[in-house]
N, CA, C and O atoms as CSV, one atom per row, in Angstrom:
chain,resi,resn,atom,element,x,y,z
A,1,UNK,N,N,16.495,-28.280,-6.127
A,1,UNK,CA,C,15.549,-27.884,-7.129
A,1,UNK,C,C,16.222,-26.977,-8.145
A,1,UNK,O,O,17.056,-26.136,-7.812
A,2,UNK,N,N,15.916,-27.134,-9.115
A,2,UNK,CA,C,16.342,-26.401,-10.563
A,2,UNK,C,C,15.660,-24.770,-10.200
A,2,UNK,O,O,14.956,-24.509,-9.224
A,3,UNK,N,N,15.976,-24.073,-10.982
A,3,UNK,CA,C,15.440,-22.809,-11.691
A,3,UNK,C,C,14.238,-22.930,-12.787
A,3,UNK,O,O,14.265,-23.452,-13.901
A,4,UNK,N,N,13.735,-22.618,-12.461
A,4,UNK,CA,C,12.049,-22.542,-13.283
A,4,UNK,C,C,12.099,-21.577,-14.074
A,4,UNK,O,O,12.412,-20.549,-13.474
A,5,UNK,N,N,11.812,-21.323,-15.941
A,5,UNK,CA,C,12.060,-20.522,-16.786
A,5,UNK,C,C,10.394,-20.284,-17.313
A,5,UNK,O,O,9.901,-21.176,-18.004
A,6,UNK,N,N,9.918,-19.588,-17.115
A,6,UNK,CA,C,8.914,-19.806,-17.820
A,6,UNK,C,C,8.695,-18.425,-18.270
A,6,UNK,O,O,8.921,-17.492,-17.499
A,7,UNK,N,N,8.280,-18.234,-19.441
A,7,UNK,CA,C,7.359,-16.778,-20.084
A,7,UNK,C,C,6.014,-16.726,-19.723
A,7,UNK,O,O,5.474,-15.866,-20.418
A,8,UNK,N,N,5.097,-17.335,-18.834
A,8,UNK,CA,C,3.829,-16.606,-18.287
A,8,UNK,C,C,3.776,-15.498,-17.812
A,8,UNK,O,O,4.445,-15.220,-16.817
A,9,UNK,N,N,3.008,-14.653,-18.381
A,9,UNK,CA,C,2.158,-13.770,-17.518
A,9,UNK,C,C,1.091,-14.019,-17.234
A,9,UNK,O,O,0.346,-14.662,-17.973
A,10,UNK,N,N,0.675,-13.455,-15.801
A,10,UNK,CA,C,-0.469,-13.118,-15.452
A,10,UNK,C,C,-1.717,-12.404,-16.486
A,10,UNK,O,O,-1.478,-11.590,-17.378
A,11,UNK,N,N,-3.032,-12.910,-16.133
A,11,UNK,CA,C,-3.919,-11.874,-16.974
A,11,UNK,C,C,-4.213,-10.526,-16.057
A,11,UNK,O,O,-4.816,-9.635,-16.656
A,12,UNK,N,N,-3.935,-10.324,-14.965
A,12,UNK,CA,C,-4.080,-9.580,-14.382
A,12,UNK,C,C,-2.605,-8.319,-14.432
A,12,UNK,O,O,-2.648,-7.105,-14.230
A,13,UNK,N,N,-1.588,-9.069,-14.725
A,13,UNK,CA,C,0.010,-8.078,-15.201
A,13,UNK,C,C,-0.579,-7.604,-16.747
A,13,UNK,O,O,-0.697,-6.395,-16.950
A,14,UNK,N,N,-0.899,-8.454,-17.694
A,14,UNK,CA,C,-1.106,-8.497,-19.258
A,14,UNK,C,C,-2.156,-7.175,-18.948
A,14,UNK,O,O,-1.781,-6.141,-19.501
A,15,UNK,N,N,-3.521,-7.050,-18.078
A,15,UNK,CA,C,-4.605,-6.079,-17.677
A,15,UNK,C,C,-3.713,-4.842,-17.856
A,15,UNK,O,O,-3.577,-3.965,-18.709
A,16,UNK,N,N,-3.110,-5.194,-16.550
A,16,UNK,CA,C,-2.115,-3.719,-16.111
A,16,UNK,C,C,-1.454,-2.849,-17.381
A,16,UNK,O,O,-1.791,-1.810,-17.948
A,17,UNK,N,N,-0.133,-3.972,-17.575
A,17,UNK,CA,C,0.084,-3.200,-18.791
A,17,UNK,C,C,-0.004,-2.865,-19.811
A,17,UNK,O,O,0.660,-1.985,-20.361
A,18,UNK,N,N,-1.420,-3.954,-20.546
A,18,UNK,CA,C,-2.049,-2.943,-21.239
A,18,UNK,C,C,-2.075,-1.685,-20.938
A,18,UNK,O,O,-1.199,-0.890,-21.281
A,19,UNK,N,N,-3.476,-1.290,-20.014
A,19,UNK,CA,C,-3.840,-0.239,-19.743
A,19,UNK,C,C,-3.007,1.192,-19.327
A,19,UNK,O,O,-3.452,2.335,-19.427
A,20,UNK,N,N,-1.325,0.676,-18.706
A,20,UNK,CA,C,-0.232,1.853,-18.762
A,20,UNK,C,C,-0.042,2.278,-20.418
A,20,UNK,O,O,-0.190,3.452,-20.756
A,21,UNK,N,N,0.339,1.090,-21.527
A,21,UNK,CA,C,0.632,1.377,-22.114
A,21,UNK,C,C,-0.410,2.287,-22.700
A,21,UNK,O,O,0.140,3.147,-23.387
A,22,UNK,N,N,-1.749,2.410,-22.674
A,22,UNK,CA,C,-2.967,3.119,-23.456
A,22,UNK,C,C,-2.641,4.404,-22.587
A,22,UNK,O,O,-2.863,5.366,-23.322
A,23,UNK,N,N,-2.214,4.842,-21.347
A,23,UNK,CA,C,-2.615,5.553,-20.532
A,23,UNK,C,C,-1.550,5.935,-19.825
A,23,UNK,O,O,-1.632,5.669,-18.626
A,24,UNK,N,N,-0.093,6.739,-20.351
A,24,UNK,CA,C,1.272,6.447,-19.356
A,24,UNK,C,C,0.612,7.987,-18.882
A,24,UNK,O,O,0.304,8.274,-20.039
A,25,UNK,N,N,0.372,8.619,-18.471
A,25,UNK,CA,C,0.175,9.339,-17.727
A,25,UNK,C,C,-0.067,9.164,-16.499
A,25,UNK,O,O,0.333,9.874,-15.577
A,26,UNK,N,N,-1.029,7.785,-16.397
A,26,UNK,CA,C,-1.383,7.284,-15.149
A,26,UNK,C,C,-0.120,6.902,-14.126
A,26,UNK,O,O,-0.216,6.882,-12.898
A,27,UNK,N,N,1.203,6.575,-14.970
A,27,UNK,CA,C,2.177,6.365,-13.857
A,27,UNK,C,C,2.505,8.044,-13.357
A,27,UNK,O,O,2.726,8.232,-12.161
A,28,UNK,N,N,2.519,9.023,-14.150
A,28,UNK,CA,C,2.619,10.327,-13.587
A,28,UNK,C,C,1.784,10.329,-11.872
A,28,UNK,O,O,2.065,10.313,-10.673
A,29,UNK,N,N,0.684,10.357,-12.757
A,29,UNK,CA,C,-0.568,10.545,-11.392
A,29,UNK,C,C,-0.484,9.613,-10.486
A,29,UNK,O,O,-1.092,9.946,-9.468
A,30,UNK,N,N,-0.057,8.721,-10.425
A,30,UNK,CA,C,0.214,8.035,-9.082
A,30,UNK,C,C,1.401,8.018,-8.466
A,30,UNK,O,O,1.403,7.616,-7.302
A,31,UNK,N,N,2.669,8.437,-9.075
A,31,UNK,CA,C,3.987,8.935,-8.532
A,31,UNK,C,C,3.202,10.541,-7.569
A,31,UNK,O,O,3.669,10.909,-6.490
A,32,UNK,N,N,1.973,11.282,-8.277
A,32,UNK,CA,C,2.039,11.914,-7.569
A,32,UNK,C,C,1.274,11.862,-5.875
A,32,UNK,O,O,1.614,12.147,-4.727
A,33,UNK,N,N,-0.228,11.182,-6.755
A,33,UNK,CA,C,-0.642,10.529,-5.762
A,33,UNK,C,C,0.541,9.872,-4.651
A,33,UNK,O,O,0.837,10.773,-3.867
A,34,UNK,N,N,0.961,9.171,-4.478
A,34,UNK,CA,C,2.067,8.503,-3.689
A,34,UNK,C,C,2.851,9.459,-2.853
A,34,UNK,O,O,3.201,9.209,-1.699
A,35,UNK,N,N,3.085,10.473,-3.438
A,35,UNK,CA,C,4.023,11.681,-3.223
A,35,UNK,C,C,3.032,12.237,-1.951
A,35,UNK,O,O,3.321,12.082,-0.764
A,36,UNK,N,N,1.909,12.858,-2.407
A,36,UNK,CA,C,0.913,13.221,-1.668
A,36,UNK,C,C,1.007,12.902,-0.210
A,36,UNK,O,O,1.433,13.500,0.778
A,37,UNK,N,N,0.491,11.819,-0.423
A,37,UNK,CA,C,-0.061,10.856,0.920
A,37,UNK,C,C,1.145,10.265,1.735
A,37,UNK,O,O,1.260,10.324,2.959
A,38,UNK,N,N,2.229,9.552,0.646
A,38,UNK,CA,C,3.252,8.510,1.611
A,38,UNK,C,C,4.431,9.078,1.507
A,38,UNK,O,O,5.123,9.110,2.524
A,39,UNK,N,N,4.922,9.633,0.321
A,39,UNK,CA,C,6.334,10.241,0.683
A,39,UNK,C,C,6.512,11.680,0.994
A,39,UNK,O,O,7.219,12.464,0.361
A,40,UNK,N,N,5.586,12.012,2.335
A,40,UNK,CA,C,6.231,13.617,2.362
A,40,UNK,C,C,6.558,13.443,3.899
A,40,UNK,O,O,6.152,12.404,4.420
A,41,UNK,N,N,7.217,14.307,4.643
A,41,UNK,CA,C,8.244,14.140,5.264
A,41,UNK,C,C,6.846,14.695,6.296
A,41,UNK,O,O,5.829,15.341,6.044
A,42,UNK,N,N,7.466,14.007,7.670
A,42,UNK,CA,C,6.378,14.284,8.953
A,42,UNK,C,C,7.146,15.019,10.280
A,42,UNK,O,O,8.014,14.475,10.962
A,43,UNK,N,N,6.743,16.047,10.427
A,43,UNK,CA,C,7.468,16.542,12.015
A,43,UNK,C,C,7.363,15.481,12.882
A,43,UNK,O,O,6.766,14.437,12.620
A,44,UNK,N,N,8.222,15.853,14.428
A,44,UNK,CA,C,7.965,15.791,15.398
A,44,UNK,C,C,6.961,15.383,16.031
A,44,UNK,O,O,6.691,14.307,16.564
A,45,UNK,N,N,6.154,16.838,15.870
A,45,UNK,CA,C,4.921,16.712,16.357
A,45,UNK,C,C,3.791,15.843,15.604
A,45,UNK,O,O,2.848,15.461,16.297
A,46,UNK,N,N,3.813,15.540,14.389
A,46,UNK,CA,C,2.860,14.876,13.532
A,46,UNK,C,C,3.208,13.573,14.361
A,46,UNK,O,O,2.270,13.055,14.967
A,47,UNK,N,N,4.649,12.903,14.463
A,47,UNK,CA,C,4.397,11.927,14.955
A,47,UNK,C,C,4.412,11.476,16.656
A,47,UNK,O,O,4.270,10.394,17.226
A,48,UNK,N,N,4.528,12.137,16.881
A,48,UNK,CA,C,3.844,12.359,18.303
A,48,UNK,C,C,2.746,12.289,18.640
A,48,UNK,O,O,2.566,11.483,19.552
A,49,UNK,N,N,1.264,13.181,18.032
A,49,UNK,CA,C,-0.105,13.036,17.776
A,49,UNK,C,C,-0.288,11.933,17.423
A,49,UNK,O,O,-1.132,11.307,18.063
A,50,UNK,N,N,0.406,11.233,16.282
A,50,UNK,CA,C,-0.284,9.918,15.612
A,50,UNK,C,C,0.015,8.996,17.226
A,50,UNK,O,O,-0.964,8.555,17.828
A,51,UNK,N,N,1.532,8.780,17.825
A,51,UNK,CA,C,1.477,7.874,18.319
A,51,UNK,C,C,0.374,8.030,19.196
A,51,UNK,O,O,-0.478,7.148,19.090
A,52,UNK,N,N,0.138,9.023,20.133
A,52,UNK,CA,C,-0.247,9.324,21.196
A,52,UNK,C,C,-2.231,9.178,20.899
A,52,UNK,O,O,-3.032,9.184,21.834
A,53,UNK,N,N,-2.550,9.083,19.721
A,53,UNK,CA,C,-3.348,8.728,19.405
A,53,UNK,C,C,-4.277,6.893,19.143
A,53,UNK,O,O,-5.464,6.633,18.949
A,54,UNK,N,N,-3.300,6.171,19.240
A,54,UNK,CA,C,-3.524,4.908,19.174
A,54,UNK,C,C,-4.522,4.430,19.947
A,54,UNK,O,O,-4.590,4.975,21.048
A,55,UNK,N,N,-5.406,3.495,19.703
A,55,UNK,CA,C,-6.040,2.973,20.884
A,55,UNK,C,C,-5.488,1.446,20.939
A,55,UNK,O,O,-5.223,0.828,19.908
A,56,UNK,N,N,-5.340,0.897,22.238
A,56,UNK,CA,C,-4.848,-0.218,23.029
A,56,UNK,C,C,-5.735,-1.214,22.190
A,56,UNK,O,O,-6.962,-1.130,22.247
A,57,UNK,N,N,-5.088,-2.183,21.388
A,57,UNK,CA,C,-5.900,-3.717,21.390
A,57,UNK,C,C,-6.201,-4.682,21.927
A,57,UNK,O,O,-5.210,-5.266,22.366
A,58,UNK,N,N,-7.326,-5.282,22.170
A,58,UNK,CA,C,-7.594,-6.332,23.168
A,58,UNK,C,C,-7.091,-7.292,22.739
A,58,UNK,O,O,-7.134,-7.405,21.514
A,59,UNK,N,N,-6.454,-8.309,23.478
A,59,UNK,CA,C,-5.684,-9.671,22.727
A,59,UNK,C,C,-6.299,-10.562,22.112
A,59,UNK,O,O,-5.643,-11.442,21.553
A,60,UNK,N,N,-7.596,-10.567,22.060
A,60,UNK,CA,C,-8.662,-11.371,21.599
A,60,UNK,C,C,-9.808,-10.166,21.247
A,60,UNK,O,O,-10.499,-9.438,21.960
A,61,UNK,N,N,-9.637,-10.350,19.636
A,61,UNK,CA,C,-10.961,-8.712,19.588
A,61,UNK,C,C,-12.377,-9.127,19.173
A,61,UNK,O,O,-13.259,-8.371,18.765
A,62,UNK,N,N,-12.466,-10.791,19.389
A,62,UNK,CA,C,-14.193,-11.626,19.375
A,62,UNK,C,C,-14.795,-11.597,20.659
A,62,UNK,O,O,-15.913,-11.940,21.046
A,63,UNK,N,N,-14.005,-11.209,21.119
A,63,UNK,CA,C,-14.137,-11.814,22.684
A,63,UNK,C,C,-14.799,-10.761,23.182
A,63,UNK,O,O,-14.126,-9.802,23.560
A,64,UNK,N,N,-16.177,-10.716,23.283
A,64,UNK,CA,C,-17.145,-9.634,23.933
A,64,UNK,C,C,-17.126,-9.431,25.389
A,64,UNK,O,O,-17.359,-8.352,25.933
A,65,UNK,N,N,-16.831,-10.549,26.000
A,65,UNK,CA,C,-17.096,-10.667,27.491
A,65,UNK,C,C,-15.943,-9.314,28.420
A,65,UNK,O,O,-16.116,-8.664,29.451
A,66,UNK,N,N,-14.935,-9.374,27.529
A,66,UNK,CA,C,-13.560,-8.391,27.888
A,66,UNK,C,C,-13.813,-7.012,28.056
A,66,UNK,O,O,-14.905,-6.730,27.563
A,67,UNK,N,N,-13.280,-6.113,28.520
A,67,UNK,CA,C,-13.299,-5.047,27.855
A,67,UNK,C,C,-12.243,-4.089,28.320
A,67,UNK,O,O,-12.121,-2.992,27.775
């Protein structure tokens, strides 16, 4: 198979960057957002609690009769 060249965009990419370009701040606020929540660094103990926190899945989770 060849290489496929095409200039489409999406209307949903064309959405997007519109709206960065009206609004670049918004990449600020979600670098920070992001920062916040997913890139900050976790002890030991944070992940220890999380694991130790899990609950067990049933291999089938329709399956009422199980438990």
């Amino acid at each position: 198979m060849g290489r496929v060249i095409s200039d489409y965009v999406s209307d949903h990419t064309k959405f997007i960057d519109e709206a960065l370009a009206e609004n670049p701040a918004w990449v600020e606020d979600q670098a920070k957002g992001r920062a916040l929540w997913w890139d900050r660094p976790q002890t030991l103990d944070e992940l220890k609690r999380s694991d130790e926190s899990k609950v067990a899945q049933k291999s089938y989770p329709y399956d009422v009769t199980t438990k």
